[in-house]
C-alpha positions, 0 to 999 in steps of 0.5 A, spaced: 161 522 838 164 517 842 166 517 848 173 516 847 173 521 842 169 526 845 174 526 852 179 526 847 178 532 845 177 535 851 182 540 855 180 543 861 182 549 861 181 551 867 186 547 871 192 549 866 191 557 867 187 561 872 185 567 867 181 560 864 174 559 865 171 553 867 167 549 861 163 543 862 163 538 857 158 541 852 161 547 851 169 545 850 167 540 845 164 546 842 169 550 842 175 545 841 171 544 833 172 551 833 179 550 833 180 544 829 176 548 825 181 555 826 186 550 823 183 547 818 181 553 815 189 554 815 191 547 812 186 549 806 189 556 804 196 551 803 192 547 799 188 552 795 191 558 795 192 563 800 185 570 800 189 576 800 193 578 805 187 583 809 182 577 808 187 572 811 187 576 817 181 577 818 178 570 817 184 568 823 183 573 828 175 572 827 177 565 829 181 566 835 177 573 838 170 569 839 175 563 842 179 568 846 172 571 849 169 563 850 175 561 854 178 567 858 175 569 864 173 577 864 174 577 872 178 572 876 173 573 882 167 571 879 167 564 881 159 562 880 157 560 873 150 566 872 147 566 866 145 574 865 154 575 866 156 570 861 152 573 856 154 579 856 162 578 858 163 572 853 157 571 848 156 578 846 163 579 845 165 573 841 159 575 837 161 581 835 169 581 834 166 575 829 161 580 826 167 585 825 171 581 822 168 577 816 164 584 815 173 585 813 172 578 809 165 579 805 166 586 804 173 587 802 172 587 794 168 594 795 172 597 801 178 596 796 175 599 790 173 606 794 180 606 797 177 604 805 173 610 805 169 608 811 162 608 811 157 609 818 157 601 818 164 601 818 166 606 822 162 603 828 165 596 827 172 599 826 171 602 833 167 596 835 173 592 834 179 596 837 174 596 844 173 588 843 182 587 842 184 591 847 179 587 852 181 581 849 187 583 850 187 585 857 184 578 858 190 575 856 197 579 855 195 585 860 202 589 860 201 589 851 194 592 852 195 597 855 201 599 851 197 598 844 192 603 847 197 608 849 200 607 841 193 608 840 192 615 845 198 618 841 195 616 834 189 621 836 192 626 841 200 626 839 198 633 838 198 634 846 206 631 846 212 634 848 218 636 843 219 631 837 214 626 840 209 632 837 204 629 832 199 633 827 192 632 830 189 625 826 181 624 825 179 619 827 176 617 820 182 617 818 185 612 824 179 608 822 180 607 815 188 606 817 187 600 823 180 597 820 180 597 812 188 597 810 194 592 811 197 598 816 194 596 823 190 590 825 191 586 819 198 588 818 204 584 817 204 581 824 197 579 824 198 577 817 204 573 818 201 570 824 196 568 819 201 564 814 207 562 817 207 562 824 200 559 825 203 552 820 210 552 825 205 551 831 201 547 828 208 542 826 209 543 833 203 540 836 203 534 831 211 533 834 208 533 841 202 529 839 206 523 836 211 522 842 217 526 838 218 530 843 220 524 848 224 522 842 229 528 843 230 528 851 232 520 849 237 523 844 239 528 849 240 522 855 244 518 849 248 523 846 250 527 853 248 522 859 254 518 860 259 524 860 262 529 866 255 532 868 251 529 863 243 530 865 246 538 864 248 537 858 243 533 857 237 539 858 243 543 853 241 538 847 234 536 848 231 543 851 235 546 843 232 540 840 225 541 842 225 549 844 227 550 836 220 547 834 215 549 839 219 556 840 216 558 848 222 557 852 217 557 857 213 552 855 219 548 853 223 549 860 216 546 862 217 540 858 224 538 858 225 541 864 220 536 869 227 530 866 232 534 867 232 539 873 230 532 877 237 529 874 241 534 875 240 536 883 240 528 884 247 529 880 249 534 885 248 540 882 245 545 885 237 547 884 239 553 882 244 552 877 239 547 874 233 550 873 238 557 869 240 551 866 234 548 863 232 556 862 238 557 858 237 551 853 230 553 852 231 560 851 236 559 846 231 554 843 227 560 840 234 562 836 236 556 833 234 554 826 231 551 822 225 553 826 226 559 830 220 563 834 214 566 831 218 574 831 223 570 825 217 570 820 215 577 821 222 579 820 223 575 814 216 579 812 219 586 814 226 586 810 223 582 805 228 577 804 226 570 804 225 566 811 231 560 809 236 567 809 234 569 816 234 562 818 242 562 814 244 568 817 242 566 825 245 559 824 252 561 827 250 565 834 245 561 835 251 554 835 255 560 839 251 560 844 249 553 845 258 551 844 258 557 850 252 554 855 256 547 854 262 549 855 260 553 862 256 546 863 263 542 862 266 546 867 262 547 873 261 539 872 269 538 873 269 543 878 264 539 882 267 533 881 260 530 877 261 524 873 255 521 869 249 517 868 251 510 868 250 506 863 243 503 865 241 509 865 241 511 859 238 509 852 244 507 846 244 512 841 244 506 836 237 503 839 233 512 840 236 512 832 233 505 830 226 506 834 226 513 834 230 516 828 224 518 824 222 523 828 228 527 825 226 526 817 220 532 818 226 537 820 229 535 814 224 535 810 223 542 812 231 544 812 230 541 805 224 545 802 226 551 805 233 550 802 229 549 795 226 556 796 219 553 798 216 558 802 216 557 809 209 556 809 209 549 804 216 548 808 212 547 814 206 543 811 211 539 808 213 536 815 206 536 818 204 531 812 211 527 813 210 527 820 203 524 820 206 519 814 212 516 817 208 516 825 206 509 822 213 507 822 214 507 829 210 504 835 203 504 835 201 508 841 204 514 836 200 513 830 197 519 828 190 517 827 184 522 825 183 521 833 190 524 834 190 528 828 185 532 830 188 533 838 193 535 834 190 540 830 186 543 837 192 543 841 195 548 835 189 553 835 189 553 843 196 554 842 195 560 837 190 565 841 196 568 846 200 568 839 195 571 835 192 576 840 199 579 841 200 580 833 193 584 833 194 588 838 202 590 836 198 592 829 196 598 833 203 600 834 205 598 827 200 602 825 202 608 829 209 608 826 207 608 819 201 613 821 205 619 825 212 617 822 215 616 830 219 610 828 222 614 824 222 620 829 224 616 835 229 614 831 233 619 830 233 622 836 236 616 839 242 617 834 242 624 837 242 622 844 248 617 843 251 623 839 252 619 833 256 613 837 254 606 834 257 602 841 253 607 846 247 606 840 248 599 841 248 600 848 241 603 849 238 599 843 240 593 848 237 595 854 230 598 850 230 590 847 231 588 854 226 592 858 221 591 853 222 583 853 220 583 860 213 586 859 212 583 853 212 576 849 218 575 844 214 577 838 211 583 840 218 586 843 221 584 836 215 589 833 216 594 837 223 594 838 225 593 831 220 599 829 223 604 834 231 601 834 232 598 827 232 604 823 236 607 829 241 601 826 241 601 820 241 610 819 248 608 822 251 604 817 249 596 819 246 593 815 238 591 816 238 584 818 243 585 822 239 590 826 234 585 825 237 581 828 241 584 833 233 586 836 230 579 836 236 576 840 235 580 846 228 581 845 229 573 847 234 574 852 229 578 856 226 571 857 233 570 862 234 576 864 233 579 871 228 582 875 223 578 870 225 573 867 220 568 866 223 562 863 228 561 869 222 563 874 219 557 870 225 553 872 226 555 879 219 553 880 221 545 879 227 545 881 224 548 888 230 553 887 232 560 889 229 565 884 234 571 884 239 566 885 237 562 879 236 568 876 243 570 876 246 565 874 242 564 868 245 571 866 252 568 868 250 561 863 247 566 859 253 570 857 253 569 849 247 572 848 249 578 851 254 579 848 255 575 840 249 580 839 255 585 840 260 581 835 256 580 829 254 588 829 262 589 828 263 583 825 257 582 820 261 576 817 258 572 822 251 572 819 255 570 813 255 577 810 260 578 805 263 571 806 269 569 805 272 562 807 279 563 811 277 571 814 270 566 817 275 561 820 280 566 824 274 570 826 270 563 829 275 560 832 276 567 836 270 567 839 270 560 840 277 562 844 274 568 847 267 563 849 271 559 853 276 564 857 270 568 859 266 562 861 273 559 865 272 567 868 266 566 870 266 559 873 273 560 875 275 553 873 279 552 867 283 545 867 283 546 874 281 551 879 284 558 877 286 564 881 283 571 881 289 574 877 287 568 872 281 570 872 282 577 871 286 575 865 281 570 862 276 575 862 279 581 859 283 577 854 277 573 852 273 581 851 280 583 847 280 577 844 273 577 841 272 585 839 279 588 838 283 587 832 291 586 830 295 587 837 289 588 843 287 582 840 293 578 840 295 581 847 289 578 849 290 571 845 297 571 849 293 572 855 289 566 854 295 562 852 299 563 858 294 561 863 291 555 858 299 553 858 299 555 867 293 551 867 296 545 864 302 544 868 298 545 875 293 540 873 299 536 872 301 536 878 295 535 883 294 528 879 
């Protein structure tokens, strides 16, 4: 292997998280084969057909479990390199979780035709395994190790519980039997659709990044915005839902666009706190903008066994309300600040990003298309990694995706995998423990119970459960649990199952801006050397629609285009956008000119009315609005 080649395979973990360890150049170049061939395994089963759904499973995490041990440090302090330690915190353990899991893949036909009776072999590498996941875990999710345990802990010991979280005792045979050897546990369906779907998107992702598309989408951004009041803010608007739609991290994609747009925005005259909410928001909103969502979209389309275009369809409309909102709030803070845009030398034409860079949006469409055709989101995926390579030839030659590049790609999205991947097997344990014990269903009703049948107080506490879970968990992982525990508590009222689905994914995401743990804004706050608490505050403020659309579509199910009807559809968009504005006119307290606190109140409330009631409230609220928007105009009038 060159030189050039073998550095280009090379990453140092080390300098990109400190749970990494140090590997020198040996063992890296080791471990990125092994990656490249995690996903070329993957790339395989598009091709040939896909191994039955235990199998596939199996064949991943026996991939990402010995990769996890190779490259995540067991201990932070131990900073010299010893042999003795490495073996047996690292090696051993990678060993191990690739012996347990293709003993799965080898022997699945047999363990299949006795129905997962476990043998003595088997019971030893099933607890073997659960040992090697929660360690793994620890490594690297923390919080969500400790939570699949406790599932775990009450599987066996549910017994010892109080009320109805009491459980009849289980053996341990038959815990065994349940997460190891059937698509219930560890090889359920988080694993599985990791496995499929997920793996294929990320993989699509790193190949968008590795062929300069990413670049692409800022300069998209700076040529559609710059130019207008407050630009670079709405610049990280458009660019940061271009991108985080794809690699589907609000962190990762705040990390990304924000390094562009923060600095812009404070050299505009924005605060660094209102910069780095914005930039969080934008990338956060990111994970619920179709066409391609974030990893939790794909195991939902699995739960309610629809296909993924549906969930996609479905999500469209409050995702494009949550963007419209973040805009609007943008708009006016500019306007209130007096901002003006970038200038004309600053910022690339339209016409010369489309002519130079255009291609890059042809794989998204490839992918809308061959969704839109009932492809499977899988063969979507593919498709649009195959013509992101095809057409990275029609660009520059710096992005042409070679086989150098390809296989940096291929690393990049194996890398990006393990975090996934690990939270998916440990979530099969909670998985396994609702359809073992029957608590989903348990928890469920008495949720109902506690909220005395009321679908606005079930709907409150099903919110807050979404966004206390988001804070401690990634956002695939408080899908799971909170779609497990809250959905049937929804659906048992009356709403319809996707929009339960729905309502749980989107929290779930708002963790992300949500204080006292909001990731995404801390990672903002971080660049733009601003205030958290403060940072994070106005991200709830910039946030607003995705605390409150969750809300409209549980009453208004037609904005997920459930029962469509076109005039009925029109009336209902245009009050939310009407309420949109009042509320964020509210809240910044700017209209069309500054506004009075009896404005202000009038604009809230008639925005809540507007955007909730029906027939009168709605039209007090509607007239509300008018006034003030009618008030407003005069004064603005006036102090030209």
């Amino acid at each position: 292997m060159s030189d050039k080649l073998k550095n280009s395979f090379l990453f140092n973990p080390i300098e990109e998280n400190l749970k990494f360890r140090f590997l020198d150049d040996g063992r890296l170049a080791l471990l990125n084969l092994w990656l490249i061939a995690l996903i070329g395994f993957h790339f395989y089963t598009v091709i040939f057909g896909q191994l039955p759904n235990i199998q596939q499973g199996a064949v991943h995490l026996g991939f990402v479990l010995p990769a996890i041990f190779w490259v995540y440090s067991s201990n932070n302090k131990l900073k010299k390199p010893n042999v003795f330690l490495e073996l047996i915190l690292h090696a051993v353990p990678a060993i191990a979780s690739f012996i347990c899991n293709f003993y799965i893949v080898f022997n699945f036909k047999e363990i299949a035709a006795r129905g997962g009776i476990p043998t003595t072999i088997e019971y030893v590498l099933g607890i073997l395994l659960f040992v090697l996941i929660f360690e793994a875990g620890r490594r690297v999710a923390g919080n969500l190790a400790i939570i699949a345990l406790f599932f775990l802990f009450y599987t066996k010991y549910g017994y010892l519980f109080p009320g109805f979280l009491k459980n009849p005792p289980i053996s341990l045979t038959r815990i065994i039997q349940h997460f190891y050897l059937t698509a219930e546990g560890i090889y359920g369906i988080a694993i599985y659709v990791a496995s499929t779907f997920v793996v294929l998107f990320v993989v699509f992702g790193s190949f968008i990044a590795v062929g300069g598309a990413a670049q692409f989408f800022i300069d998209l951004g700076f040529a559609l915005a710059g130019k207008q009041s407050g630009g670079p803010a709405k610049v990280a608007v458009i660019s940061s839902g271009l991108l985080g739609m794809i690699n589907g991290s609000s962190i990762a994609n705040v990390a990304t666009t924000g390094t562009f747009t923060i600095p812009l925005m404070k050299k505009l005259g924005y605060k660094p706190e209102f910069a780095a909410a914005v930039e969080a928001v934008a990338s956060t909103g990111g994970q619920i903008l179709p066409p391609i969502m974030g990893a939790a979209a794909f195991i939902m389309a699995q739960f309610l066994g629809i296909s993924y275009a549906k969930v996609m369809i479905a999500a469209t409309f409050p995702a494009l309300l949550y963007y419209f909102s973040l805009y609007v709030n943008v708009h006016l803070e500019a306007k209130k600040l007096g901002l003006k845009g970038l200038s004309s030398s600053e910022i690339p034409r339209t016409i010369d990003i489309l002519k130079t860079k255009g291609y890059f949006i042809i794989p998204v469409i490839v992918i809308i298309g061959m969704l839109a055709k009932n492809y499977s989101a899988v063969y979507a995926a593919f498709g649009g990694i195959v013509s992101m390579v095809v057409l990275s030839f029609a660009g520059k030659r710096e992005n042409y995706l070679t086989p150098n590049k390809i296989f940096i790609a291929m690393r990049d999205g194996g890398k990006d995998m393990l975090t996934i991947s690990m939270a998916c097997s440990l979530v099969g344990f909670v998985i396994g423990t609702a359809s073992i014990t029957g608590l989903g269903l348990s928890l469920a009703n008495n949720i109902i119970v506690l909220a005395k049948g009321n679908i606005l107080l079930t709907l409150i506490f099903a919110m807050l459960s979404c966004l206390l879970l988001g804070m401690a968990l990634p956002t695939t992982a408080n899908y799971v649990v909170t779609s497990t525990i809250i959905a049937p508590a929804l659906f048992k009222l009356g709403i319809p199952l996707i929009v339960s689905h729905l309502f749980c994914f989107q929290y779930g995401i708002t963790a992300d801006i949500t204080p006292p743990v909001c990731m995404a804004t801390y990672t903002g706050a971080g660049i733009a050397g601003a205030n958290v608490n403060k940072a994070g505050i106005l991200g709830v403020k910039l946030g607003i629609a995705a605390f409150l659309i969750p809300f409209v579509f549980v009453k208004y199910p037609m904005l997920l285009l459930i029962d469509f009807k076109l005039i009925d559809f029109v009336i209902l968009l245009s009050k939310i956008v009407i309420s949109l504005v009042a509320i964020n006119a509210a809240f910044e307290k700017y209209f069309l000119t500054k506004v009075t606190q009896m404005e202000r109140i009038i604009l809230f409330i008639g925005g809540f009315l507007l955007m909730f009631m029906d027939n009168y409230l709605a039209l007090v609220g509607l007239i509300g609005i008018v006034a003030i928007a009618f008030q407003q105009f005069k004064k603005s009038k006036t102090e030209l």
